[in-house]
C-alpha positions as CSV (number, residue, x, y, z in Angstrom):
1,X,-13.3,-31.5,-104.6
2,X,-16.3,-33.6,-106.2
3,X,-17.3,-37.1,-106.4
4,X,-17.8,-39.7,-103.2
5,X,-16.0,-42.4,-101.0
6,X,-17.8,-45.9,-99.9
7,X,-18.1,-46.6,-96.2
8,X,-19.5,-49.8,-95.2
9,X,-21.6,-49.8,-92.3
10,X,-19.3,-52.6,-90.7
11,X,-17.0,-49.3,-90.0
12,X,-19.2,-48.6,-87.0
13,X,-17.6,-52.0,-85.5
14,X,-13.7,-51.4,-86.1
15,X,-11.8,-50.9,-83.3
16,X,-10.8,-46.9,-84.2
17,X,-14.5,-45.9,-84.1
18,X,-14.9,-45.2,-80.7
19,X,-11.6,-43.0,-81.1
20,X,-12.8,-39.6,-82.4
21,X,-9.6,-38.0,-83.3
22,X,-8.1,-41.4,-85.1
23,X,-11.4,-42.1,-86.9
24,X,-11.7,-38.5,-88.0
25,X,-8.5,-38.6,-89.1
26,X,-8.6,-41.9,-91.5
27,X,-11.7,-40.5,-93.0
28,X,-10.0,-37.1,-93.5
29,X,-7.2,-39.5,-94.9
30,X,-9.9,-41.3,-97.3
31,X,-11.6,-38.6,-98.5
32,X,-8.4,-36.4,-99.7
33,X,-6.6,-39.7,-101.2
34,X,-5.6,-39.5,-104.6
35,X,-8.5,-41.6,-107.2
36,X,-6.5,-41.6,-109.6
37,X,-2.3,-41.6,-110.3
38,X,-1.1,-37.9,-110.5
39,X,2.0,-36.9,-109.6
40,X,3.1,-33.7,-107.2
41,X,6.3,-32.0,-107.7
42,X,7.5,-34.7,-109.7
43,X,6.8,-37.8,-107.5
44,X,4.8,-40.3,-108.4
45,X,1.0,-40.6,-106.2
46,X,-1.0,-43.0,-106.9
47,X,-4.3,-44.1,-106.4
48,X,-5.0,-44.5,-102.5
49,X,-2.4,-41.8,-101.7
50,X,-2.1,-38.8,-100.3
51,X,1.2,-36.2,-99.8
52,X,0.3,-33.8,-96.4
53,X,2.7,-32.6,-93.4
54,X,1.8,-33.4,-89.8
55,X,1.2,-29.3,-89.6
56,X,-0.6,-29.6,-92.4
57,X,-3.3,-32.4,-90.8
58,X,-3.4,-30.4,-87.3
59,X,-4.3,-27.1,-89.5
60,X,-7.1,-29.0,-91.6
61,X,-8.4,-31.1,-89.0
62,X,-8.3,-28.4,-85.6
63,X,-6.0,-30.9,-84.0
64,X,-2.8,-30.7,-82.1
65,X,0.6,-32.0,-83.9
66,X,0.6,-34.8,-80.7
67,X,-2.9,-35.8,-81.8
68,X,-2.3,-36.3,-85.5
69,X,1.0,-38.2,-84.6
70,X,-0.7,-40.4,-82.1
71,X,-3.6,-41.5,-84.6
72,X,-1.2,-42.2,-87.5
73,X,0.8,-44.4,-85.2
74,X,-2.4,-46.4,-84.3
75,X,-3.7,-46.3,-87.8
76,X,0.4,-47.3,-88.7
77,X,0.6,-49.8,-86.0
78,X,-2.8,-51.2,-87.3
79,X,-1.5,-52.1,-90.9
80,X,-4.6,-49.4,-91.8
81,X,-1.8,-46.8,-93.4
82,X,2.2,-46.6,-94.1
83,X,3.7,-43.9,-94.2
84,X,6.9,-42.5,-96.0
85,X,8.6,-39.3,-94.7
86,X,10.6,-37.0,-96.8
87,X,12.3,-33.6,-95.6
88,X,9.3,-31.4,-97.0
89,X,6.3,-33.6,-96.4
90,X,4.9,-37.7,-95.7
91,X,3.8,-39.4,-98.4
92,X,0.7,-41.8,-97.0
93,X,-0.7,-45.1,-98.6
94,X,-4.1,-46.3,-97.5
95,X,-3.7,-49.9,-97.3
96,X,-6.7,-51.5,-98.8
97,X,-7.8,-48.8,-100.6
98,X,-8.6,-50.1,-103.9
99,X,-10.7,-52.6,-102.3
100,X,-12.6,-50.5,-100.0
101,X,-13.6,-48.0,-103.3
102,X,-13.9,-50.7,-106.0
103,X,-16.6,-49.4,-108.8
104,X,-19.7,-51.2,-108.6
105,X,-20.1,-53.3,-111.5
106,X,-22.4,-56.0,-112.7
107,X,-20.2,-59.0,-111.6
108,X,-20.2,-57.8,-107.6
109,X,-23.6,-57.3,-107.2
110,X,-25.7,-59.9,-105.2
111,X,-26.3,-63.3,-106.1
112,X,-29.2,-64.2,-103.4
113,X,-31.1,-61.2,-104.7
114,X,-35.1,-61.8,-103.9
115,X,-38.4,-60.2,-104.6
116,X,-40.7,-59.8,-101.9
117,X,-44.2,-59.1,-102.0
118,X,-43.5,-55.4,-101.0
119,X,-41.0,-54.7,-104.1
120,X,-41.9,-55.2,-107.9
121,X,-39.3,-56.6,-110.3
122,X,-37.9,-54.7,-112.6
123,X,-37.6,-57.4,-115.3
């Protein structure tokens, strides 16, 4: 798998951090999302999403199946994720995904942007 996620720095202050296995497994959720629409065995994933089996996050993460369950009922229960289960797998949505990985572009950047003494401008 190539390419990167953002993660602000504010992410050391959310209430999960401090919970190893539900923090682990929300960036384990982030980082295996879908970045773009594809679909898998003819349903529809979109951007943000991510089709995975309880089994399938113990196996990947070294977790028990209690564990995974109780941190996607705190990251449900948080409005972080939803989740949608089918008889072969769960289909998650990160809530708030295309927000957290927006592209950088021109218009987001900085207004209050200042030289100091220390930098040089690069106009």
């Amino acid at each position: 798998m190539k390419g990167f996620i953002k993660l602000p720095r504010e992410i050391s202050e959310w209430e999960w951090y401090q919970d190893s296995i539900t923090f682990r497994l929300y960036i384990h959720l982030i980082l295996h999302a879908n970045y773009t629409d594809r679909k898998y065995q003819g349903t529809l994933v979109r951007r943000g999403e991510f089709i995975t089996s309880h089994q399938g996050l113990a196996d990947k993460l070294n977790l028990s199946i209690q564990n995974v369950r109780t941190a996607i009922k705190k990251l449900k229960s948080s409005e972080y994720i939803t989740v949608k289960p089918t008889s072969k797998y769960s289909h998650i949505t990160i809530l708030g995904y295309d927000t957290m990985q927006d592209e950088y572009t021109p218009t987001n950047k900085p207004t209050n942007f200042k030289v100091t003494n220390n930098q040089q401008s690069t106009n």
